[in-house]
Kinemage of the C-alpha trace (Angstrom):
@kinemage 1
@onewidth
@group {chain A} dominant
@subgroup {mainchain}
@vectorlist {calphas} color= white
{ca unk a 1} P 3.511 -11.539 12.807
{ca unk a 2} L -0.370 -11.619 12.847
{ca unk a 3} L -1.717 -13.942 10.107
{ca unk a 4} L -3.601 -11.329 8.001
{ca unk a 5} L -0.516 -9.190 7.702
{ca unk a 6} L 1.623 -12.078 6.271
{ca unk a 7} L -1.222 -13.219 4.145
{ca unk a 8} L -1.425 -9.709 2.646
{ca unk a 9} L 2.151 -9.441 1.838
{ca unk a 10} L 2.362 -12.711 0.715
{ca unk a 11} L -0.900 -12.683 -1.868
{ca unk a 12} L 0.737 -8.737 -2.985
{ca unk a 13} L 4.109 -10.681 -4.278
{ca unk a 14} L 2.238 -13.776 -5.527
{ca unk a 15} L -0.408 -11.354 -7.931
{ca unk a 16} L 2.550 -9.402 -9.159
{ca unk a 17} L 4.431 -12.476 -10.197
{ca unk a 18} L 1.692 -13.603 -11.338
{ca unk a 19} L 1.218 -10.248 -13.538
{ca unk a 20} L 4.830 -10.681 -14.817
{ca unk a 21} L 4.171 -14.301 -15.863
{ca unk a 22} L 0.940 -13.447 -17.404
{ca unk a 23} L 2.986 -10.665 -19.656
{ca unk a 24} L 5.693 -13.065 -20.465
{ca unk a 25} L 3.836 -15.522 -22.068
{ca unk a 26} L 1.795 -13.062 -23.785
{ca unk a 27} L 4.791 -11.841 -25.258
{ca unk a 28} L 5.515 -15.267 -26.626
{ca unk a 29} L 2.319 -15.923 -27.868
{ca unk a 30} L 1.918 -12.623 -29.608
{ca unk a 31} L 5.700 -12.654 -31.498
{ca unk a 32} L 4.752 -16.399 -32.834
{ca unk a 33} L 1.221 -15.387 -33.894
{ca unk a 34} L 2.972 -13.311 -36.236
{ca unk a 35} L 5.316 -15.992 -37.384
{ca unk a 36} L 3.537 -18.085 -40.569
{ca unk a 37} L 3.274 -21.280 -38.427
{ca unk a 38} L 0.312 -22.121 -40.863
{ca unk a 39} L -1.772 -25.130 -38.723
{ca unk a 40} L 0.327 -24.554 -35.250
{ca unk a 41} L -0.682 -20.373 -35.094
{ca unk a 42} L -3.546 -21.507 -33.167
{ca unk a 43} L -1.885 -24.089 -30.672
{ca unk a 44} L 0.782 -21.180 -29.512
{ca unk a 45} L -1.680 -18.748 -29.269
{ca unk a 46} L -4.119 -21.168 -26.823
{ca unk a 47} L -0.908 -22.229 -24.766
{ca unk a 48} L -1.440 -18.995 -22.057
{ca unk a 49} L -5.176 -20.275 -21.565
{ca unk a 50} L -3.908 -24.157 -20.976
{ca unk a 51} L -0.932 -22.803 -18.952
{ca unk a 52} L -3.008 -21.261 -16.540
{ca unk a 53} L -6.123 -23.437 -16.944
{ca unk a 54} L -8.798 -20.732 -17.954
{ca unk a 55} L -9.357 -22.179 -21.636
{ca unk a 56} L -12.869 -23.184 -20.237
{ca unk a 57} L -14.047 -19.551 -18.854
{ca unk a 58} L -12.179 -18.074 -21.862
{ca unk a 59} L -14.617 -20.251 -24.117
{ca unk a 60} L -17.636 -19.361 -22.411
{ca unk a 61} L -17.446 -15.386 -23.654
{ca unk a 62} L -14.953 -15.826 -26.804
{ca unk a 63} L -16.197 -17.974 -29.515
{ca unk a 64} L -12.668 -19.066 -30.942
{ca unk a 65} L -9.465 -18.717 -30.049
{ca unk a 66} L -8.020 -15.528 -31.671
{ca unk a 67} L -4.702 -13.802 -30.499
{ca unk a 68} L -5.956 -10.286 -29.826
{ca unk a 69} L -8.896 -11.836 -27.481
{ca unk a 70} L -6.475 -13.510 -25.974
{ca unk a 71} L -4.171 -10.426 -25.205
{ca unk a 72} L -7.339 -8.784 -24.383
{ca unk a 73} L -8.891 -11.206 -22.034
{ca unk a 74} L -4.770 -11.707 -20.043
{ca unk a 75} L -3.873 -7.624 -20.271
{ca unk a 76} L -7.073 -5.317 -19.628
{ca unk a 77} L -9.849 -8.127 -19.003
{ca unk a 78} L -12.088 -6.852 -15.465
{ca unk a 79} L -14.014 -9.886 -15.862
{ca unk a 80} L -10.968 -12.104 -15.844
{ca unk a 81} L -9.896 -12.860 -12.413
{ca unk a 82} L -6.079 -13.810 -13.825
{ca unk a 83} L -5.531 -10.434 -16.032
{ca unk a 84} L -2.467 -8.495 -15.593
{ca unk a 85} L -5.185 -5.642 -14.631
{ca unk a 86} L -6.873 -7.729 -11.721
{ca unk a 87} L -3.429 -9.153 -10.424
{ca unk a 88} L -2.425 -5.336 -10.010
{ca unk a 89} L -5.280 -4.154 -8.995
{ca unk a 90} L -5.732 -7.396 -6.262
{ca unk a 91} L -1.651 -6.433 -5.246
{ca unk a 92} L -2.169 -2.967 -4.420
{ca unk a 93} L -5.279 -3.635 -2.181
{ca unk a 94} L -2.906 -6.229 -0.335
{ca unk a 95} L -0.301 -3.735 -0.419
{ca unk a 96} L -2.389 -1.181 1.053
{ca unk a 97} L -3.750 -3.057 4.031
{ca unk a 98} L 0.019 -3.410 5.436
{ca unk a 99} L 0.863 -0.146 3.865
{ca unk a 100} L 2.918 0.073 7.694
{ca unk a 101} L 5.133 -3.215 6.922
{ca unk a 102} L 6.665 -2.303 3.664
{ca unk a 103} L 8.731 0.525 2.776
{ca unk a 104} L 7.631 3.714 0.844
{ca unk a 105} L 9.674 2.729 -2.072
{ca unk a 106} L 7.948 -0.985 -2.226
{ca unk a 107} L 4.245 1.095 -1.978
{ca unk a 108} L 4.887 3.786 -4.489
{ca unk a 109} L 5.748 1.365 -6.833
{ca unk a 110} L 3.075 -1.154 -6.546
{ca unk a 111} L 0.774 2.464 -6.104
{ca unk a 112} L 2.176 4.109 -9.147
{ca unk a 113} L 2.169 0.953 -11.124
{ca unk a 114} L -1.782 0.894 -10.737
{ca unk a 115} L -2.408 4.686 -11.733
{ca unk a 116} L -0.726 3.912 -14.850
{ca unk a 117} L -2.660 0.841 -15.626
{ca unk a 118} L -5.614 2.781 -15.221
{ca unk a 119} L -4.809 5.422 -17.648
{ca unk a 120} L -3.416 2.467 -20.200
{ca unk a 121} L -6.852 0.489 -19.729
{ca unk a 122} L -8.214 3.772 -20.469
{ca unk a 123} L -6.746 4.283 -23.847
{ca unk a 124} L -6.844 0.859 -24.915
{ca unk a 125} L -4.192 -1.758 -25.280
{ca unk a 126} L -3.664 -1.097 -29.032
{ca unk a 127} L -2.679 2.604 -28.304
{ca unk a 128} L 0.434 1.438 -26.083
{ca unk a 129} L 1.201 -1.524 -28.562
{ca unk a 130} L 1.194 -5.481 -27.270
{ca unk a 131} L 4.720 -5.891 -27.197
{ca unk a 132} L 4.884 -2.329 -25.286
{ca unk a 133} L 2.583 -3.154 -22.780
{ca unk a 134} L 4.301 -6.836 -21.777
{ca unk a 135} L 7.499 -4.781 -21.714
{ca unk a 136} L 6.114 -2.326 -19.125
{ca unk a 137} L 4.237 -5.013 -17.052
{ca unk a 138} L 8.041 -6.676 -16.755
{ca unk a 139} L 9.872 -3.354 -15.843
{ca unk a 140} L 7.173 -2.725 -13.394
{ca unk a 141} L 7.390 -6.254 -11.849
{ca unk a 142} L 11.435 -5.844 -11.675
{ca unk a 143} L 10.917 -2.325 -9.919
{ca unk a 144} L 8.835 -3.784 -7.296
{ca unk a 145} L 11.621 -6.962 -6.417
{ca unk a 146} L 14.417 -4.061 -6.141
{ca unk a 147} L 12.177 -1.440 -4.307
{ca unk a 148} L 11.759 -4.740 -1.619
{ca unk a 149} L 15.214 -6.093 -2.010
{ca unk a 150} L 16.938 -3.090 -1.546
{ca unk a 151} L 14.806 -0.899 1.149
{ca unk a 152} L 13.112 -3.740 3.235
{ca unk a 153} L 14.468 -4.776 6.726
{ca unk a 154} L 15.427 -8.714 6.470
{ca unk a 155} L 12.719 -9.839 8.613
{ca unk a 156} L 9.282 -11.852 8.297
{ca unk a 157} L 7.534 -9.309 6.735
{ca unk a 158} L 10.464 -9.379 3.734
{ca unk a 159} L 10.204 -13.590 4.025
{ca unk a 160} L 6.593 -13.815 3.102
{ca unk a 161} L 7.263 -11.370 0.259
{ca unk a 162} L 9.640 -13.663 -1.304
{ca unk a 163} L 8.223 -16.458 -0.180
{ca unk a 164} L 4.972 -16.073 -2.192
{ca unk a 165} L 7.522 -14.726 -5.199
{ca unk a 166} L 9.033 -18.665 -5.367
{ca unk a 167} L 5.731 -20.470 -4.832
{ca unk a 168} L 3.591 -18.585 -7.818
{ca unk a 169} L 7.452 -18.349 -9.447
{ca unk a 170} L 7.748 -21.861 -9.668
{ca unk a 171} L 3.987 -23.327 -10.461
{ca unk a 172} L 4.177 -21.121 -13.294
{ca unk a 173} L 7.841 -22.415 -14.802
{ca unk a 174} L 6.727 -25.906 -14.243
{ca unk a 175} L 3.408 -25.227 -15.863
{ca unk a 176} L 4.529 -23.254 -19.021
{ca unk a 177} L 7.080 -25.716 -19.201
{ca unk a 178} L 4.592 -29.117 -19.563
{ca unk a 179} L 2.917 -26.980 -22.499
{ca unk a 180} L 4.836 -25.820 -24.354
{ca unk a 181} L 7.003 -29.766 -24.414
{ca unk a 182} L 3.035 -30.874 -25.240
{ca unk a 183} L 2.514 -28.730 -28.134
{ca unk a 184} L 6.363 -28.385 -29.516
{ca unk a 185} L 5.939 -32.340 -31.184
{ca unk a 186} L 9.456 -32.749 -33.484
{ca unk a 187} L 8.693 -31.097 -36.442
{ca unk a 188} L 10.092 -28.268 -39.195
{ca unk a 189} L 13.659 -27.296 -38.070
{ca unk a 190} L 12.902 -23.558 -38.195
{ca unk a 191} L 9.872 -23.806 -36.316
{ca unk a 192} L 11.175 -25.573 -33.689
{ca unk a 193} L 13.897 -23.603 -33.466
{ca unk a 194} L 11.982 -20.207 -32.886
{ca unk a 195} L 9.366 -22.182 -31.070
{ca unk a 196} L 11.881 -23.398 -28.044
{ca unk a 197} L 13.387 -19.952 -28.290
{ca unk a 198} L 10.373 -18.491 -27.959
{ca unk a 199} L 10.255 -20.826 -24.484
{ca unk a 200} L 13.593 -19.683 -23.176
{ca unk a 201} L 12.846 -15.806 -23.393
{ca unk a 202} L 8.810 -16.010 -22.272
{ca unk a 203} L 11.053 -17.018 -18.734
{ca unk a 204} L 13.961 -14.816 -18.960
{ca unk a 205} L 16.232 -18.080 -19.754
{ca unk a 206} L 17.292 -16.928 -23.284
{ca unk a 207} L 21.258 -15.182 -22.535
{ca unk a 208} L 21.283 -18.208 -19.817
{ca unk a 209} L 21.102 -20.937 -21.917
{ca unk a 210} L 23.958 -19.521 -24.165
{ca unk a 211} L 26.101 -19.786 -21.398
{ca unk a 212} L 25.373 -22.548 -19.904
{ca unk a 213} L 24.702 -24.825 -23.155
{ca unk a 214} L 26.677 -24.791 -26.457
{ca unk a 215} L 24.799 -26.777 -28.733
{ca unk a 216} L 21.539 -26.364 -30.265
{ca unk a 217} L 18.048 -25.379 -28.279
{ca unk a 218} L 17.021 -28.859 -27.844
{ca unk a 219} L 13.982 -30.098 -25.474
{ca unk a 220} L 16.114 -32.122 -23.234
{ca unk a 221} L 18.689 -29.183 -22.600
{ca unk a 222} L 15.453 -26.545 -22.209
{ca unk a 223} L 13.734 -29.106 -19.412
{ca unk a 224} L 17.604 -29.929 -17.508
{ca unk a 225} L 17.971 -25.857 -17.110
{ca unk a 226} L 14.401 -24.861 -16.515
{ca unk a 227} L 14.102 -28.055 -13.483
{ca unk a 228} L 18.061 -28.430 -12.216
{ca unk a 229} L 20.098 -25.141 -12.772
{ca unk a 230} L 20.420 -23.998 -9.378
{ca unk a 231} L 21.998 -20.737 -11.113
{ca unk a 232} L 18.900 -20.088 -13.333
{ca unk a 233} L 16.576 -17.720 -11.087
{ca unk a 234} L 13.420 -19.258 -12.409
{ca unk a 235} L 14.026 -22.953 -12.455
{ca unk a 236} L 12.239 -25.120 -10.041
{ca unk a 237} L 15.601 -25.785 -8.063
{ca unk a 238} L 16.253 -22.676 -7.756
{ca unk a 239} L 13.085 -21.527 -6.665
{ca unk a 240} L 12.732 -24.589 -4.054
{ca unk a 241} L 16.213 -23.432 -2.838
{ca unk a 242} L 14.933 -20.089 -1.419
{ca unk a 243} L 12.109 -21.608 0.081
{ca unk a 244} L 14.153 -23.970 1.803
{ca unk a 245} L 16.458 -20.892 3.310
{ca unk a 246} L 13.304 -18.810 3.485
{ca unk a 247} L 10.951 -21.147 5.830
{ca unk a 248} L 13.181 -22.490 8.313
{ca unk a 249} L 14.250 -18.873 9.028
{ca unk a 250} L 10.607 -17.722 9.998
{ca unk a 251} L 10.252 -16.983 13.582
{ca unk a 252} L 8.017 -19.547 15.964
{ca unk a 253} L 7.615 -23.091 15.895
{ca unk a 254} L 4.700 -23.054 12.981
{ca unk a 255} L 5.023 -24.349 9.810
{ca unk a 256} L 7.135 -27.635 10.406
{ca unk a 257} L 4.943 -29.593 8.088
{ca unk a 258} L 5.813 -27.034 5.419
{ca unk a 259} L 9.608 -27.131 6.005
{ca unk a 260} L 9.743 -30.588 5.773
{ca unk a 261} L 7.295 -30.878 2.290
{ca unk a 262} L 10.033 -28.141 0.905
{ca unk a 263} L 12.934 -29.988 2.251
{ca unk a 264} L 11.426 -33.278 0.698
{ca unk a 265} L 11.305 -31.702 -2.715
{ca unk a 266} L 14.753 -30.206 -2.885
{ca unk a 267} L 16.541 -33.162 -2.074
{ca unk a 268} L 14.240 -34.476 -5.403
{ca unk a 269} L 15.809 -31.608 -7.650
{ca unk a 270} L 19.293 -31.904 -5.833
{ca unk a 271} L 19.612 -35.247 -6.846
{ca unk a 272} L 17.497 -35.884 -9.478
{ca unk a 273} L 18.669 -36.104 -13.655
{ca unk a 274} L 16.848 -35.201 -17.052
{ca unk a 275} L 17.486 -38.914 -17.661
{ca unk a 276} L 15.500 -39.791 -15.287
{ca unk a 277} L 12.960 -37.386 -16.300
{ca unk a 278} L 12.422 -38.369 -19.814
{ca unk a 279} L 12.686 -42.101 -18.523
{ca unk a 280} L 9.342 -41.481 -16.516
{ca unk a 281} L 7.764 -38.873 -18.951
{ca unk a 282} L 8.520 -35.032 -18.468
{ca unk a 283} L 4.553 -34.518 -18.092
{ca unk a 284} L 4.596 -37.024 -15.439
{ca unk a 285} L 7.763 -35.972 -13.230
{ca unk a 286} L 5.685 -31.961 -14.189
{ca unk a 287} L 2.581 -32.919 -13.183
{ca unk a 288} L 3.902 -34.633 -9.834
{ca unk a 289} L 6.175 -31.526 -9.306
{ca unk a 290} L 2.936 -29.317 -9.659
{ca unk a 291} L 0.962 -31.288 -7.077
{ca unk a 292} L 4.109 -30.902 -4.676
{ca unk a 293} L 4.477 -27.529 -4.579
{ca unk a 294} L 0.553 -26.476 -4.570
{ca unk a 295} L 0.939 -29.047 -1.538
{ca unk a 296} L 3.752 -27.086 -0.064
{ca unk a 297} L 1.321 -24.047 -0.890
{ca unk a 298} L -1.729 -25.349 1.027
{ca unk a 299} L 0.459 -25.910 3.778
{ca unk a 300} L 1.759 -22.830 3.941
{ca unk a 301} L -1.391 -21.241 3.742
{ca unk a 302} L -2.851 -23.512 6.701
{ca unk a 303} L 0.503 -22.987 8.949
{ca unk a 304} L 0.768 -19.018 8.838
{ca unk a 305} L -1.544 -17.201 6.826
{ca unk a 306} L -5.024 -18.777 7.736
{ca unk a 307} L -6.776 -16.517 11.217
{ca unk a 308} L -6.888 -18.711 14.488
């Protein structure tokens, strides 16, 4: 496969995970804004801007931090390059320079998702409602995974799709994870109890802790499922997982370097413990987890997707 054409499809799956991300936390951070957290409103509200390190540029045009800025500069923002509307709009360019390499299913929904961006950017955000508009950006996201996972040949062109799904996947999880444990300091019951909720259903984890946990929410059972649980789809072992089946099954001889820095880091979740986690600091083992995988990113990047 020429490098451009698996850059393409791999920067199309990345910007519309990255859309669904953007929407999940948004969701979280508009539900607690409306929760009387009294002096705490503001740190759950900042928490998308830390998580994806734009609280500088968000400064620089907002003069506080005020949730329906916030919503505004993540949903409908042209000027931010991280919005929901410039991840969509950034994905459908990609997925219209290989429009031959996915099917027709995979395009019109990426295509048709756009169109009706437009005409909600066009009416405003406060038309559709917040919690609306997250909903949509998630149903939209979902559409496009089964449109590829059900219609698309298993072949290179479908491994750099899912590949990029994993990388921006699990960045994000480990990221929204080290914030939210920063800002959620032991405090009120009830607030931390609708604050770590809040946590499990900004990644779709909610329903899966239930089953996999009986006791209370608690920080230490949150950080074991979100890192170790191989079944939860959006922990960081299970995201290293499918790059580890994903890589080594990508035709040629390029890419070894990468192969090995993902096989390095799953035997790391395989065998590592929360004990161990909390022993060395969870912003620590997060931090180091985060320079991994943007390592494994780079070196993707370099191997396959960069022209000769």
């Amino acid at each position: 496969m020429l490098s451009r054409t698996a850059s393409e499809l791999y920067w199309m799956s990345r910007h519309l995970e990255r859309a669904e991300n953007a929407a999940r936390m948004l969701d979280v951070a508009w539900n607690l804004s409306l929760i009387p957290f009294a002096a705490t409103v503001d740190d759950e509200v900042a928490a998308p801007l830390k998580i994806t390190g734009t609280l500088e540029r968000y400064i620089e045009r907002y003069d506080t931090v005020q949730v329906n800025n916030v919503l505004h500069f993540f949903s409908l923002d042209e000027e931010n390059p991280g919005s929901i509307y410039n991840c969509i709009r950034t994905a459908r360019e990609n997925a219209h320079a290989v429009r031959g390499r996915i099917t027709s299913e995979v395009w019109e929904s990426i295509n048709t998702t756009w169109i009706e961006l437009q005409n909600i950017r066009r009416y405003g955000l406060i038309a559709m409602g917040a919690s609306a508009f997250m909903d949509w950006v998630k149903e939209r996201s979902h559409l496009f995974r089964g449109a590829a996972y059900g219609t698309m040949i298993r072949n290179d062109a479908f491994r750099f799709i899912r590949i990029g799904t994993f990388i921006e996947r699990a960045d994000n999880t480990a990221r929204i994870l080290d914030v939210k444990h920063q800002i959620h300091a032991p405090g009120n019951g009830a607030v931390d109890y609708y604050r770590w909720n809040a946590l499990l259903r900004s990644v779709g984890a909610y329903e899966a802790y239930r089953d996999l946990y009986t006791d209370r929410v608690t920080a230490e059972n949150v950080a074991d499922m979100l890192i170790f649980r191989a079944e939860m789809p959006r922990s960081l072992r299970s995201c290293v997982d499918m790059l580890c089946e994903l890589l080594p099954a990508i035709e040629g001889e390029a890419g070894l370097d990468a192969k090995r820095l993902a096989a390095v880091l799953y035997a790391r979740l395989q065998y590592g413990d929360i004990g161990h986690v909390f022993s060395v600091g969870l912003h620590e083992y997060l931090t180091d987890f985060l320079r991994r995988i943007n390592e494994l990113a780079d070196t993707i990047q370099s191997a396959y997707l960069e022209l000769m």
